[in-house]
C-alpha positions, 0 to 999 in steps of 0.5 A, spaced: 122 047 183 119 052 188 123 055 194 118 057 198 121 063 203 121 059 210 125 065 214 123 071 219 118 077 215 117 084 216 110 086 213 113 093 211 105 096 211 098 095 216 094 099 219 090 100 226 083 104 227 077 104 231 073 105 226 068 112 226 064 114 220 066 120 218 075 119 219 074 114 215 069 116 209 074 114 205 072 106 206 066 105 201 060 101 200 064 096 196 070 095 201 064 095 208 067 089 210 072 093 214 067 099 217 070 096 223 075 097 229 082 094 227 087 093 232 093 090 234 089 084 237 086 082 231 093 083 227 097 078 232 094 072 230 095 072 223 102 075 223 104 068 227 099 064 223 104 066 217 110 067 220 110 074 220 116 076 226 113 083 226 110 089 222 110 097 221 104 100 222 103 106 218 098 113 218 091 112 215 089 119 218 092 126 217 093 127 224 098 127 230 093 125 234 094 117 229 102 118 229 101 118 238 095 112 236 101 108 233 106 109 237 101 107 243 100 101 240 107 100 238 110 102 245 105 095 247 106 091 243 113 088 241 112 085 234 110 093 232 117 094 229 115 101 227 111 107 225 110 111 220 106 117 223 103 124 221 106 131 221 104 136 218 110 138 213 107 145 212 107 147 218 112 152 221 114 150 227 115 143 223 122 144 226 119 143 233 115 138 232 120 133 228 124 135 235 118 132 240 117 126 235 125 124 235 124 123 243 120 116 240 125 111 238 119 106 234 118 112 229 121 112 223 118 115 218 111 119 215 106 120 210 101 123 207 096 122 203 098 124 196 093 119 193 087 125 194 092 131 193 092 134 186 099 132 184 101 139 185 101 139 192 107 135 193 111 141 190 109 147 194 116 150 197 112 149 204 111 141 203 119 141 200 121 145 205 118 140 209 121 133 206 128 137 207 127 138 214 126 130 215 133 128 213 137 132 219 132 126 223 134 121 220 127 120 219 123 116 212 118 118 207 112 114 204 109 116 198 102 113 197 101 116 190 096 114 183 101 114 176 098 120 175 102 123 180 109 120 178 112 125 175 110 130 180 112 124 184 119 125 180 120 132 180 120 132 189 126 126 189 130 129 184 131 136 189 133 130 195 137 125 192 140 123 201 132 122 203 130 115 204 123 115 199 119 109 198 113 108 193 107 104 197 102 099 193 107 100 188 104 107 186 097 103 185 097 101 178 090 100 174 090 092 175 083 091 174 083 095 168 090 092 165 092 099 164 100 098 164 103 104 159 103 110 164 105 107 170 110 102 168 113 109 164 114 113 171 116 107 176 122 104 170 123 113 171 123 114 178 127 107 180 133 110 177 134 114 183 138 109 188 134 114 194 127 111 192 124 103 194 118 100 193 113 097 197 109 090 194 103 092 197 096 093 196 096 090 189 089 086 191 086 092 193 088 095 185 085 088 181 078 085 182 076 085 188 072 079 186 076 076 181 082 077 181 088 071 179 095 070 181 097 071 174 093 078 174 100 080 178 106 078 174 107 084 169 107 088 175 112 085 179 116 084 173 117 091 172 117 093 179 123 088 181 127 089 174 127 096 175 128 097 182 132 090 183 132 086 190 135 090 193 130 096 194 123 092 194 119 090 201 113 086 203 107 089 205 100 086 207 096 093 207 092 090 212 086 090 214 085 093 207 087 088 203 081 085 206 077 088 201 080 083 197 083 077 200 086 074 205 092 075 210 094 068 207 092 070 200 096 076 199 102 074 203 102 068 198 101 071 192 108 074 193 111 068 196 109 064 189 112 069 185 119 069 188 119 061 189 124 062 183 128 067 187 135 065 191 133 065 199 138 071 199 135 075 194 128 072 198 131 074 204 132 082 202 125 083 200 121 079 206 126 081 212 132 085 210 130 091 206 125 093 211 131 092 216 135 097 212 130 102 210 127 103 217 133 102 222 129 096 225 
């Protein structure tokens, strides 16, 4: 029998932007469903049609002026929990900046857009130096990474083993392809630090945009939830992205099915009490 999670939920992942052609050249002509503005008034509605109680918004531009966007938007809005923003982690008044943004108490955390950067780029001393600095603020990181950059991914974790890290879209695994080895390899490597969570999320947009099934997802979720248990596992939409491929109803479904078999206080850590934890809500 299906014991469908019926409590409060955090969307632990969605974005906001007012759509311009070149900040966002990253949306191809595959994904123009989403050439448009997207804001906290198009978000509401489908959190209370799905029972969400709140969201984190996170960065989709690497600019402070989207860390302020945010926290705009947060300040506004009651059921944006938080905000993982931007700051240059390589810049040397870091120090300074990180002081500024600590005045705003709905940010929690940053991101980079790894997933464009060679691997390397996560290790050069002056982003290391800047993923240190983080700590002292008791502020999170985010990594957005492909399974190419796992092992880079590994070798940053290992130098800050009191830094709270959490992959998104559970590194971006090959799902259309079913493509598996490689990922899976450096997901079971890197889940064995007790600092690093992982984000559910952004699967839909990794599959078929057109034709993926529920079951396209199972040995994914398997490995992610075997290997970093329930304890260190999040819901998130990703949208308006997910949009490329489904539907608020559908992505928020696809993970509601497959932990039916879970008990409600293993379901109430994935959907509501991790994301608590992690991002000081």
């Amino acid at each position: 029998m299906k014991n469908i999670y019926k409590g409060s939920i955090i969307d632990t992942h969605q974005h906001f932007w007012q759509y311009e052609p070149v900040k966002h050249s990253w949306i191809d002509d595959e994904m123009a469903i989403i050439r448009k503005d997207f804001l906290p008034t198009d978000l509401g509605p489908l959190l209370i049609q799905n029972e969400v109680e709140g969201c984190v918004a996170v960065q989709a531009d690497q600019t402070e002026q989207e860390t302020d966007f945010l926290l705009n938007f947060a300040e506004k809005n009651n059921f944006i929990k938080g905000v993982v923003g931007w700051v240059d982690l390589r810049a040397s008044n870091l120090e300074e900046r990180l002081q500024h943004y600590s005045n705003f108490k709905n940010l929690k955390g940053f991101r980079h857009v790894l997933q464009g950067e060679d691997p390397s780029f996560m290790l050069q001393p002056s982003f290391i130096k800047g993923i240190a600095a983080l700590k002292a603020f008791n502020y999170t990181y985010d990594i957005l990474i492909f399974p190419k950059h796992l092992d880079a991914a590994l070798q940053l974790v290992n130098q800050f083993p009191n830094q709270s890290f959490v992959i998104d879209h559970i590194a971006k695994p090959f799902i259309k392809s079913g493509l598996i080895d490689e990922w899976a390899t450096g997901m079971k490597e890197i889940a064995k630090r007790p600092n690093v969570s992982c984000k559910i999320s952004g699967m839909v947009t990794e599959a078929d945009y057109k034709n993926w099934k529920t079951t396209d997802f199972t040995t994914y979720l398997d490995i992610v939830v075997d290997t970093f248990g329930v304890n260190r596992i999040m819901y998130g939409s990703d949208w308006p992205v997910c949009q490329v491929a489904a539907t608020y109803a559908q992505v928020i479904g696809i993970v509601k099915d497959y932990f039916s078999t879970f008990t409600s206080d293993e379901q109430a850590l994935f959907f509501r009490e991790n994301a608590i934890r992690f991002y000081h809500l």
